[in-house]
Backbone bond lengths (Angstrom), bond angles and torsions (degrees), N, CA, C in turn:
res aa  C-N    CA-C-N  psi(-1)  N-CA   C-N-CA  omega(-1)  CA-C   N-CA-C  phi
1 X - - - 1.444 - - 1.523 110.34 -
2 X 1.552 112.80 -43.31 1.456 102.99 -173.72 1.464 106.76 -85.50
3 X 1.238 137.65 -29.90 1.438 130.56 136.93 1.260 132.72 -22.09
4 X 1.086 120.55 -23.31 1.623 126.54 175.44 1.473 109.77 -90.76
5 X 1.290 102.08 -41.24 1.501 106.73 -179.84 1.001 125.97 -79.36
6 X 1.722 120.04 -18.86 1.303 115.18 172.84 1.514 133.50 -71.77
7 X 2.339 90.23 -28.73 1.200 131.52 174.25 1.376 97.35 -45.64
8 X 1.210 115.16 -63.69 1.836 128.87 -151.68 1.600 102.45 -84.17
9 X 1.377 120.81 -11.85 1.315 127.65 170.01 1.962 101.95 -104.03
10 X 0.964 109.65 -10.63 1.781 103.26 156.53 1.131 111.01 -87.74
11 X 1.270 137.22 -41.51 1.686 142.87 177.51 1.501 97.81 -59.76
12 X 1.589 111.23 -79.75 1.428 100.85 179.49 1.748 127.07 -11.90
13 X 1.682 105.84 -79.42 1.458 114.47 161.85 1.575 113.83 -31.85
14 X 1.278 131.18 -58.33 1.362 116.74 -179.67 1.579 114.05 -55.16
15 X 1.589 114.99 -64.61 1.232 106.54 159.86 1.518 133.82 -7.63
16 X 0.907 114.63 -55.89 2.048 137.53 177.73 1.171 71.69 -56.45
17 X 1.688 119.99 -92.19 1.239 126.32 -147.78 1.826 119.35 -23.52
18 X 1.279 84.75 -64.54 1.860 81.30 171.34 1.198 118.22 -72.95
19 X 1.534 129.65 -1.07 1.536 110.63 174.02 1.579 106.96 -77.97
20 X 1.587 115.92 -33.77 1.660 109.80 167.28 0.873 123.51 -115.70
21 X 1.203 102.26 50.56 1.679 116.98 158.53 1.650 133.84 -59.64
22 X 1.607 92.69 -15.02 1.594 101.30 -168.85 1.987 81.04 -80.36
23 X 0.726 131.42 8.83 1.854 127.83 -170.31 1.529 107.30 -116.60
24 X 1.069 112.28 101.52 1.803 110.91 178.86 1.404 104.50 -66.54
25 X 1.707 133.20 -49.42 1.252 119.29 -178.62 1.733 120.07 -63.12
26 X 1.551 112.33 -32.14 1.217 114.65 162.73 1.250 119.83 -67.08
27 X 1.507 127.17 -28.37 1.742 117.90 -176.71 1.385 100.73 -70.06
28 X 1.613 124.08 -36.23 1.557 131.12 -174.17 1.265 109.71 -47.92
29 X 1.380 114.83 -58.27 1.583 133.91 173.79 1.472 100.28 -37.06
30 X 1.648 119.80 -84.22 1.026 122.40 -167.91 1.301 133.02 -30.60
31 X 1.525 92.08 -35.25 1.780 97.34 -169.03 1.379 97.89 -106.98
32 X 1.359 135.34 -3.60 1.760 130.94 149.94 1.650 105.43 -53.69
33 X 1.215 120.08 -72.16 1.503 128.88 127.32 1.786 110.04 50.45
34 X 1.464 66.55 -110.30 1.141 110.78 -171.24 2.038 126.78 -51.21
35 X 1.475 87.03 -43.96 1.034 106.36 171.85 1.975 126.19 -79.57
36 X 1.323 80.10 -45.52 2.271 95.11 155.27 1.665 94.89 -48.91
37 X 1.002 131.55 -70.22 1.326 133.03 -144.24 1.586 98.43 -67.62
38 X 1.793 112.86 -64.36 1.300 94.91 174.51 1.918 137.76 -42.05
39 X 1.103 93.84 -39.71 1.515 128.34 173.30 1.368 109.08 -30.83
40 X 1.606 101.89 -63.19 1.912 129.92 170.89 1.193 94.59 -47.24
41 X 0.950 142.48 -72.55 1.377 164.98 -124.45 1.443 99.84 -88.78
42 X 0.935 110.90 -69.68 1.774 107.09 -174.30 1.644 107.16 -69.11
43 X 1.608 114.52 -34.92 1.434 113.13 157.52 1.993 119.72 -32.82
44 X 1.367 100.74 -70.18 1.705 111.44 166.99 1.693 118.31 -50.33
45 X 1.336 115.27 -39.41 1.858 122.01 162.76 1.750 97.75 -43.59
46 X 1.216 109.52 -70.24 1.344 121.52 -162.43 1.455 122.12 -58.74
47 X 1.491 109.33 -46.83 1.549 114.33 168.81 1.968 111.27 -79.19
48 X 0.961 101.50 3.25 1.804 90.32 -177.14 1.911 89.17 -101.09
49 X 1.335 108.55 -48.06 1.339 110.06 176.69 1.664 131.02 -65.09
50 X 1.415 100.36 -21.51 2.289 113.02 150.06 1.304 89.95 -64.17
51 X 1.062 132.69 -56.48 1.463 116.64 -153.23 1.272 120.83 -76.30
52 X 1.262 110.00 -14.05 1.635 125.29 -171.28 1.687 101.72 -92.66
53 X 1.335 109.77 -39.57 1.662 107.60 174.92 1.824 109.00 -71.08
54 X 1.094 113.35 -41.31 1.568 136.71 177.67 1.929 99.04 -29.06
55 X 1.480 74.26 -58.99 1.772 88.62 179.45 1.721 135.02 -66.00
56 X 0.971 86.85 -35.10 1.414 111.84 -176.52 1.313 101.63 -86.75
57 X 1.566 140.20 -37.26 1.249 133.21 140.93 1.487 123.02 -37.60
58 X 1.062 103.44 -47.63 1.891 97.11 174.26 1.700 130.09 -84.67
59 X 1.189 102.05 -20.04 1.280 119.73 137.99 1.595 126.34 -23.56
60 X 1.420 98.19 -87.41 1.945 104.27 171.59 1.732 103.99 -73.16
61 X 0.813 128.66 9.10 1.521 109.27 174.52 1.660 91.58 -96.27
């Protein structure tokens, strides 16, 4: 679920992207943007998924 939404909130952002696209300083933005955000994003993938092995390690012990 939160995969979908992040998905559909990365599309969204691209979307934008081509609506001001006719703007080189605005496309720059976008995809600084764009790319911070994914960035966040795979940051939060990564720490929910330590935490998910974390567990599952203490689990079998």
């Amino acid at each position: 679920m939160e995969k979908m939404f992040c998905l559909g909130l990365a599309l969204g952002a691209l979307g934008g992207a081509l609506a001001v696209a006719n703007s080189c300083k605005m496309r720059s933005l976008v995809k600084r943007s764009q790319e911070e955000f994914i960035d966040k994003v795979n940051e939060a993938v990564d720490a929910r998924l330590d935490a998910m092995e974390r567990d599952r390690k203490r689990e079998r012990d």
